[in-house]
C-alpha positions as a Markdown table, in Angstrom:
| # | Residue | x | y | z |
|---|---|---|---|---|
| 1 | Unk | 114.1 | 104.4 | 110.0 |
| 2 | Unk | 110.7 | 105.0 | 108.6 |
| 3 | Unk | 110.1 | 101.4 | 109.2 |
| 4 | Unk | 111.0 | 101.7 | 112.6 |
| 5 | Unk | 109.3 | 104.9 | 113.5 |
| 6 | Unk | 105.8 | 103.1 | 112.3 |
| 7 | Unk | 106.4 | 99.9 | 114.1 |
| 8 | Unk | 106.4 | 101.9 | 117.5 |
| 9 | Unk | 102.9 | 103.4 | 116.6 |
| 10 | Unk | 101.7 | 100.2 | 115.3 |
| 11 | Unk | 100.7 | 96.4 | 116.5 |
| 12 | Unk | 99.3 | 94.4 | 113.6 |
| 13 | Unk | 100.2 | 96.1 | 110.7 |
| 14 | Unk | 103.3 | 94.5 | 108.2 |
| 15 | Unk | 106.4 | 96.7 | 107.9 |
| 16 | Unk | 107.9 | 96.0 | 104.5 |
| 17 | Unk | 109.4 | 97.5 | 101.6 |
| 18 | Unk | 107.6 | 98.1 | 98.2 |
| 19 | Unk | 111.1 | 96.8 | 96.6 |
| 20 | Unk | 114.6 | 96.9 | 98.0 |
| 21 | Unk | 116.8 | 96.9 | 95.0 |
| 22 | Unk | 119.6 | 94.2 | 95.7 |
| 23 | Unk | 121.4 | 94.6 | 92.9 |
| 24 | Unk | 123.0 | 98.1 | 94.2 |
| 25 | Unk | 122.8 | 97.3 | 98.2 |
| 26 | Unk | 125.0 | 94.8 | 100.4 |
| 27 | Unk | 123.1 | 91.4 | 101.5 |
| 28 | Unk | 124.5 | 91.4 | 104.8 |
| 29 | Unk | 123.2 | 94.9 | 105.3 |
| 30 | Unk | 119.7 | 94.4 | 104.1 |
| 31 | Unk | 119.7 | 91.0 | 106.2 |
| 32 | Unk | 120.7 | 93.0 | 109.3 |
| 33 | Unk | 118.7 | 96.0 | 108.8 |
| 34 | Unk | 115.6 | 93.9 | 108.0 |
| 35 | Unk | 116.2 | 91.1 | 111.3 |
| 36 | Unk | 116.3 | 94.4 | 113.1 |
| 37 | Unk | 112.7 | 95.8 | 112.3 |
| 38 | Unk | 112.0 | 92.6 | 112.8 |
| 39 | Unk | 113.2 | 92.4 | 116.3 |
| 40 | Unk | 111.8 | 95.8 | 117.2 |
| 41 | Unk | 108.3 | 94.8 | 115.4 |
| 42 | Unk | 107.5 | 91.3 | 117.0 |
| 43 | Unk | 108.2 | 89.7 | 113.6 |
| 44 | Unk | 105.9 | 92.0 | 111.4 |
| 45 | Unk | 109.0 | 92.8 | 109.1 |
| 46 | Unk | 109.3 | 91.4 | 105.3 |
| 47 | Unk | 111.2 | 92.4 | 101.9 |
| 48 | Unk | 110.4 | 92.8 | 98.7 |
| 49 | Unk | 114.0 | 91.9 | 96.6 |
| 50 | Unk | 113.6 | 93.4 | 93.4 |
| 51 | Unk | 116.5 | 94.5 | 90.1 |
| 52 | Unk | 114.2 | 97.8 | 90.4 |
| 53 | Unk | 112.5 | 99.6 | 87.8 |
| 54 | Unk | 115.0 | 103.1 | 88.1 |
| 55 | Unk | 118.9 | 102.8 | 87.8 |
| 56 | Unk | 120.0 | 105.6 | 89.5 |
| 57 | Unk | 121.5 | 103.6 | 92.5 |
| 58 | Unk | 123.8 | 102.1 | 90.4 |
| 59 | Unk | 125.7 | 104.8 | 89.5 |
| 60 | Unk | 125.8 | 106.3 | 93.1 |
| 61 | Unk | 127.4 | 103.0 | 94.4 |
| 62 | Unk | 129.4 | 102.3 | 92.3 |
| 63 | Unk | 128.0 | 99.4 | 90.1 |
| 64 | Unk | 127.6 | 98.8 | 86.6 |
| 65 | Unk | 124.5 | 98.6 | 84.5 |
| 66 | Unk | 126.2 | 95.9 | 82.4 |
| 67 | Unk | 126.2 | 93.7 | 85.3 |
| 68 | Unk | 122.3 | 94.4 | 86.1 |
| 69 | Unk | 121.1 | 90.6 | 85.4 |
| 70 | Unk | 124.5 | 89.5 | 87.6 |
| 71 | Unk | 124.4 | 91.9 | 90.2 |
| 72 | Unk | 121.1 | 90.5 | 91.3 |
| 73 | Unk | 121.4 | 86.9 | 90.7 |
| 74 | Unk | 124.9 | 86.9 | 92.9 |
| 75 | Unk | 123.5 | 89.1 | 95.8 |
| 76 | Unk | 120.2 | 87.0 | 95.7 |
| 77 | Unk | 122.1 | 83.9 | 96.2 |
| 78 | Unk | 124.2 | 85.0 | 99.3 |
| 79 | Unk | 120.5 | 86.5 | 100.8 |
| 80 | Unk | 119.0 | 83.2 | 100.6 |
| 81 | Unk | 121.5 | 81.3 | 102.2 |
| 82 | Unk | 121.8 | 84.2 | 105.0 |
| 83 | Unk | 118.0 | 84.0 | 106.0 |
| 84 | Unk | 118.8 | 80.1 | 106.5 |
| 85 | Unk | 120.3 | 81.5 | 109.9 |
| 86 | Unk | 123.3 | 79.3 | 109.5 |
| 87 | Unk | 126.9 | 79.9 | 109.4 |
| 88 | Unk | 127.3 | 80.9 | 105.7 |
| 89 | Unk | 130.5 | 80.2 | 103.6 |
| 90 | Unk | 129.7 | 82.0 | 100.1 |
| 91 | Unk | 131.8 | 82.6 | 97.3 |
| 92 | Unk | 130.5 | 85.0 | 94.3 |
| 93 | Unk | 131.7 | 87.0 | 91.7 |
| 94 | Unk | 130.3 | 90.5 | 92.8 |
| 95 | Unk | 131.3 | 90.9 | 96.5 |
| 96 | Unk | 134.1 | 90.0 | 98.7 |
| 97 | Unk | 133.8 | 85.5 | 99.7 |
| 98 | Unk | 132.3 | 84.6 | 103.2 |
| 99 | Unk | 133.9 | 81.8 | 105.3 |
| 100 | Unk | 131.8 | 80.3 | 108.1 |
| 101 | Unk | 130.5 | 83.7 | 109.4 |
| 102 | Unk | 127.1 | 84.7 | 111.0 |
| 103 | Unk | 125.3 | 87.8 | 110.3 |
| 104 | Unk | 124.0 | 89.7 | 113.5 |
| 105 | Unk | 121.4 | 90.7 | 114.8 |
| 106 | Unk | 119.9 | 87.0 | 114.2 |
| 107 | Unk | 116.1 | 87.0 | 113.0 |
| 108 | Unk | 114.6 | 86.2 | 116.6 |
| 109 | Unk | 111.7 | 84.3 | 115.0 |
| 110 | Unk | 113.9 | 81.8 | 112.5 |
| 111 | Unk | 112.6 | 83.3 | 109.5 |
| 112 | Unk | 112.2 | 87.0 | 107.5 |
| 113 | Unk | 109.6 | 87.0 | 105.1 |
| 114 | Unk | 110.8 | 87.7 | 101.7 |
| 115 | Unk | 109.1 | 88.1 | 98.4 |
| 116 | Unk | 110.9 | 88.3 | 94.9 |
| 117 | Unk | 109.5 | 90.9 | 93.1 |
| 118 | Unk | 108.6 | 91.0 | 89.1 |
| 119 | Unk | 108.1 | 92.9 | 86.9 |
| 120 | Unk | 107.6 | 90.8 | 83.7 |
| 121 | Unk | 109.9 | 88.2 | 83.3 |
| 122 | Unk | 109.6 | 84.6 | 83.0 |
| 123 | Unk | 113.2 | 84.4 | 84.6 |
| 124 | Unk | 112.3 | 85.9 | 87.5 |
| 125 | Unk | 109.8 | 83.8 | 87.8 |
| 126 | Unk | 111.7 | 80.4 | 87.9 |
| 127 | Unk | 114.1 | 82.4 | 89.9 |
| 128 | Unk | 111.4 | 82.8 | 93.2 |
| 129 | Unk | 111.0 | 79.4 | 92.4 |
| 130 | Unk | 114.4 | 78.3 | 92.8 |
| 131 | Unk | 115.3 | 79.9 | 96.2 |
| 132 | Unk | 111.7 | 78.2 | 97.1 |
| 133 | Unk | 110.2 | 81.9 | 98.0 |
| 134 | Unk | 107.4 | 84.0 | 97.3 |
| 135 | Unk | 106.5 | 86.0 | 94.6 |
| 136 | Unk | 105.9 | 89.6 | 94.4 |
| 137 | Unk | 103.9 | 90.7 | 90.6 |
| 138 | Unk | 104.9 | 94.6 | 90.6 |
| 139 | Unk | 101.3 | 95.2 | 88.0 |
| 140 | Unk | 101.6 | 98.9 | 87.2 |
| 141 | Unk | 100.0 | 99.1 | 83.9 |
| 142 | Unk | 97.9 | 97.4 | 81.4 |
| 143 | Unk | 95.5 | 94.9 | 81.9 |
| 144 | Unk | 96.5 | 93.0 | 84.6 |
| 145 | Unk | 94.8 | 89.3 | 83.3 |
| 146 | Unk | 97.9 | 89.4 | 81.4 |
| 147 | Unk | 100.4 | 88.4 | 84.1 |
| 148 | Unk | 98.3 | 85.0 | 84.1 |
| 149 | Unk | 100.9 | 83.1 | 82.3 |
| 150 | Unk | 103.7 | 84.4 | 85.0 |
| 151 | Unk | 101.3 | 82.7 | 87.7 |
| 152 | Unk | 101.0 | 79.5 | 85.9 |
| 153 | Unk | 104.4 | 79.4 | 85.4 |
| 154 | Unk | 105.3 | 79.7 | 88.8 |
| 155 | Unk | 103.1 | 76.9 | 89.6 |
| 156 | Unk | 104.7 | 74.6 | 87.1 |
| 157 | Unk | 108.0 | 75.2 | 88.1 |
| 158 | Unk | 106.8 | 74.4 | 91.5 |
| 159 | Unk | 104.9 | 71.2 | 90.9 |
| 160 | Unk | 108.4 | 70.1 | 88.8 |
| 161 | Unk | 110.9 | 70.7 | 91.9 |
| 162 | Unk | 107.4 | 68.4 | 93.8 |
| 163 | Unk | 107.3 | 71.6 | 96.2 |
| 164 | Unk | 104.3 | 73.0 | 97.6 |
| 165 | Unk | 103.0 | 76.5 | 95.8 |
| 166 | Unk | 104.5 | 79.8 | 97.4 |
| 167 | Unk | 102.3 | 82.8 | 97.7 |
| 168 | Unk | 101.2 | 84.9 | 95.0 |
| 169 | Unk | 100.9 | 88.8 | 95.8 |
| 170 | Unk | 100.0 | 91.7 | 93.7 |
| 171 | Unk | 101.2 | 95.5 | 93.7 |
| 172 | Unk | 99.4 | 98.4 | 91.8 |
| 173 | Unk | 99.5 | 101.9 | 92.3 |
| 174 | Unk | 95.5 | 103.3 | 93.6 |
| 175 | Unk | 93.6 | 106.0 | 94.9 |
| 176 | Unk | 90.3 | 106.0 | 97.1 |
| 177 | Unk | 88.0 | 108.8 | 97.8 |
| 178 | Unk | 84.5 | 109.1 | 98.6 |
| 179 | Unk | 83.0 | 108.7 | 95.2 |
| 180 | Unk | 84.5 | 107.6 | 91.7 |
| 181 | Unk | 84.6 | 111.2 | 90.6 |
| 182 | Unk | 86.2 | 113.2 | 93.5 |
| 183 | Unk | 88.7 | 110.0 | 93.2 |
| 184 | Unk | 90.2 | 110.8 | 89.7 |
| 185 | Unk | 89.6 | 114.5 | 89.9 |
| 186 | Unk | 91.6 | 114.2 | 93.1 |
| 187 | Unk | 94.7 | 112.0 | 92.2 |
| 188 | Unk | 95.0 | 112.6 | 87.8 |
| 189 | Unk | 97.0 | 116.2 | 88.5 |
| 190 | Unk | 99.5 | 115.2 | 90.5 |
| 191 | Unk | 99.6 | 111.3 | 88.8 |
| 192 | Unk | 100.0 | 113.0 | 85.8 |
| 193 | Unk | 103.0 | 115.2 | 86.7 |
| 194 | Unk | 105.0 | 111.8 | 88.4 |
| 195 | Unk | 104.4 | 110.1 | 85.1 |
| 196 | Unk | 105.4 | 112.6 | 83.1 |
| 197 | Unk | 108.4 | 113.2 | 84.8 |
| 198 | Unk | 109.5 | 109.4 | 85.1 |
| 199 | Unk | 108.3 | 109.6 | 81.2 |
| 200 | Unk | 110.5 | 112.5 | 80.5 |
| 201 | Unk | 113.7 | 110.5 | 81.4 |
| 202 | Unk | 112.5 | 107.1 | 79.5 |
| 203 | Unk | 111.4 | 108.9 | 76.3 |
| 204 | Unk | 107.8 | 108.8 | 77.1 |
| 205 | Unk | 105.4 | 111.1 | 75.6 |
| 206 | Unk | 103.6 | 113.0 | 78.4 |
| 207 | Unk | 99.8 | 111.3 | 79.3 |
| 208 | Unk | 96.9 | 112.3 | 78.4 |
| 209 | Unk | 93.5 | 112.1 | 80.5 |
| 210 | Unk | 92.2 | 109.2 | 78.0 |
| 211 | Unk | 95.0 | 107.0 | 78.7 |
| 212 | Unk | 94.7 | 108.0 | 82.3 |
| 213 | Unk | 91.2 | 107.1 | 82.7 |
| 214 | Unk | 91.7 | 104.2 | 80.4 |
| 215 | Unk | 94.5 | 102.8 | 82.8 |
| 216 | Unk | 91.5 | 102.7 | 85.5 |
| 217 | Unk | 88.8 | 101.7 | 83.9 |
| 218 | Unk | 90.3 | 98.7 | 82.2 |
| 219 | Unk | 94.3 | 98.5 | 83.7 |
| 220 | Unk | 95.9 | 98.5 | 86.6 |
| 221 | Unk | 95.3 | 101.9 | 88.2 |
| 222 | Unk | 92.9 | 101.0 | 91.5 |
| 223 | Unk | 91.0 | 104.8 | 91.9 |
| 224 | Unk | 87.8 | 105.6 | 92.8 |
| 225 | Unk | 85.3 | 104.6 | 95.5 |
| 226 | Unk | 85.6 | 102.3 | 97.8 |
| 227 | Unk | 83.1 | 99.8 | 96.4 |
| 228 | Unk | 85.0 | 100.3 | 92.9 |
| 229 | Unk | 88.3 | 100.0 | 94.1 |
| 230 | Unk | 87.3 | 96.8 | 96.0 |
| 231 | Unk | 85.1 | 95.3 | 93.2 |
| 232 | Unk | 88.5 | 95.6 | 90.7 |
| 233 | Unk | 90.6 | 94.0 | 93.4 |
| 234 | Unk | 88.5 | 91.1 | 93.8 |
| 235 | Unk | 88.2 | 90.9 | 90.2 |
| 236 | Unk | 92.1 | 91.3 | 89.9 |
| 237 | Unk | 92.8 | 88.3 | 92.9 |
| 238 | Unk | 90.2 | 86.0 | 91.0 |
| 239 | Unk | 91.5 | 86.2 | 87.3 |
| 240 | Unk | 95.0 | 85.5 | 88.7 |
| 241 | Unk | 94.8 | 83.5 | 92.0 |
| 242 | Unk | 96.9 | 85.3 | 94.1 |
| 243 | Unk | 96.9 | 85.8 | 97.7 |
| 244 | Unk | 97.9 | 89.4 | 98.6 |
| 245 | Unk | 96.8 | 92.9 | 97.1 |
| 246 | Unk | 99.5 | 95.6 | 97.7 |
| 247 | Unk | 97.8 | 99.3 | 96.5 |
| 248 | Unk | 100.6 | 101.7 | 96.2 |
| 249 | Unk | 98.6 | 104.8 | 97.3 |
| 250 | Unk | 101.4 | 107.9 | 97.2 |
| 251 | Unk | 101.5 | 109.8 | 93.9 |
| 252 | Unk | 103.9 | 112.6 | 93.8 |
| 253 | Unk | 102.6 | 116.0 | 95.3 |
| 254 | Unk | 98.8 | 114.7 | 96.4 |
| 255 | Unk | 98.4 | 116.4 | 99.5 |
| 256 | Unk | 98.6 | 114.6 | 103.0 |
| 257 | Unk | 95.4 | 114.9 | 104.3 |
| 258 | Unk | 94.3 | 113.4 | 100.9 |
| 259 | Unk | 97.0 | 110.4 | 101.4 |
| 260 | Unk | 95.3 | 110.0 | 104.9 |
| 261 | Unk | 91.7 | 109.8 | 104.0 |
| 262 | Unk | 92.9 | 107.3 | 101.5 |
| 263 | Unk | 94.7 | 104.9 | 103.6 |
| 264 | Unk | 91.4 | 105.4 | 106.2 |
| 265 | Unk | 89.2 | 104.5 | 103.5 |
| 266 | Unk | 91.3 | 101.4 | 102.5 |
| 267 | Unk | 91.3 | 99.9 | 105.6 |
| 268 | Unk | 88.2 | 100.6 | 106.9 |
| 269 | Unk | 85.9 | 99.9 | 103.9 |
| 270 | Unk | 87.9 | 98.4 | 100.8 |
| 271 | Unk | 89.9 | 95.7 | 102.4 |
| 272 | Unk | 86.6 | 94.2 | 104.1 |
| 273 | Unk | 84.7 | 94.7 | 101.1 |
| 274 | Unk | 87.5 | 92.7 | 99.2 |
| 275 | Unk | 87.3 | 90.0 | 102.2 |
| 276 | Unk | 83.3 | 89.6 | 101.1 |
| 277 | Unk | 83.5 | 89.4 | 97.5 |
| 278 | Unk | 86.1 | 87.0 | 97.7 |
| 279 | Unk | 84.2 | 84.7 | 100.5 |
């Protein structure tokens, strides 16, 4: 609905999610609920299909953690052949069979973009490049040079099958203000009390401001100016060869207004800044 409610104030901008965990949701559902934005967006919709980082849907539906690597691969199988836009007959072992049905609403354009998203494993990675799509690195710590040999797997797998290369994106959390300072001064309060809460319910020890500052300074958290943020981008795109830069820009309680000025800044000087350096 969120989705929906931006696509009727926007025109150019891609409606998508940062990851849709498949695993715990229906294909058919995602499928129509995605061909739908779609419709209502003039084809500006795309996915994310990820296992997901948190667990808690699988409870609330019903599913098993046990079944977390089959869950995904079963429901990942019956979305690929459902975006084919052909009547599918599908048998699995997590859902109910299909015989020579259709999914409605059709995707009016022939194709939804979808990513695979990954967090750090070489399976995924031949995974994306089994179903032939696009691949989605979910970067949120650490230095992110080190998801190199995930990209130049993902090519090798590709040049094996004698397909041409999908696209590459990136997504990090961020933060831009006006200067490098009022950035982290800004964003470490509230970034600090979303980690330590996710922390507190992994066994993590609360963060300290080294390891915060240390996570942008050398890692994978984008803050600070505009000309900072944009120069660590650039540098990001160019050590891995990807295509797309995703900057998760929420972080827990930071205040609206903040989140707005952010997003302005972003578009209006990062992003073309990025578009220079990488000329």
């Amino acid at each position: 609905m969120v989705l929906a409610a931006i696509a009727g104030r926007t025109s150019r901008m891609r409606l998508g999610s940062a990851v849709t965990v498949l695993s715990s949701d229906d294909p058919v559902r995602v499928v129509q609920r995605f061909a739908t934005l779609d419709a209502a967006s003039n084809g500006r919709a795309e996915v994310i299909l990820g296992r997901g980082s948190f667990t808690e849907s699988f409870p609330l539906f019903g599913y098993e953690l046990s079944q977390y690597e089959e869950l995904f691969e079963d429901k990942l199988d019956l979305f690929a052949a459902l975006i084919r836009q052909e009547r599918v007959t599908w048998q699995g072992k997590t859902r109910p069979a299909l015989v020579d049905q259709r999914v409605f609403p059709p995707i009016e354009r022939g194709s939804l973009k979808t990513w695979i998203g990954v967090g750090g494993s070489p399976e995924s990675v031949v995974r994306a490049v089994r179903y032939d799509l696009p691949l989605m690195l979910a970067i949120i710590g650490g230095d992110p040079r080190r998801f190199r040999p995930y990209v130049d797997l993902y090519h090798r797998a590709f040049e094996q099958l004698g397909k041409p290369v999908q696209p590459i994106g990136v997504h990090s959390p961020g933060y831009v203000a006006e200067t490098d300072e009022q950035a982290r001064e800004e964003l470490w309060p509230d970034y600090k009390r979303m980690r330590d809460r996710i922390g507190a319910e992994r066994g993590w020890p609360p963060m300290g401001r080294a390891e915060f500052d240390r996570e942008a300074d050398q890692g994978s958290l984008y803050v600070g100016a505009p000309e900072t943020v944009a120069r660590k981008i650039a540098a990001t795109v160019k050590a891995l060869g990807v295509a797309r830069f995703d900057m998760k820009y929420s972080a827990g309680a930071l205040a609206h207004e903040k989140l707005l000025r952010c997003i302005e800044l972003y578009a209006g000087k990062v992003s073309p800044l990025v578009r220079d350096m990488l000329a």
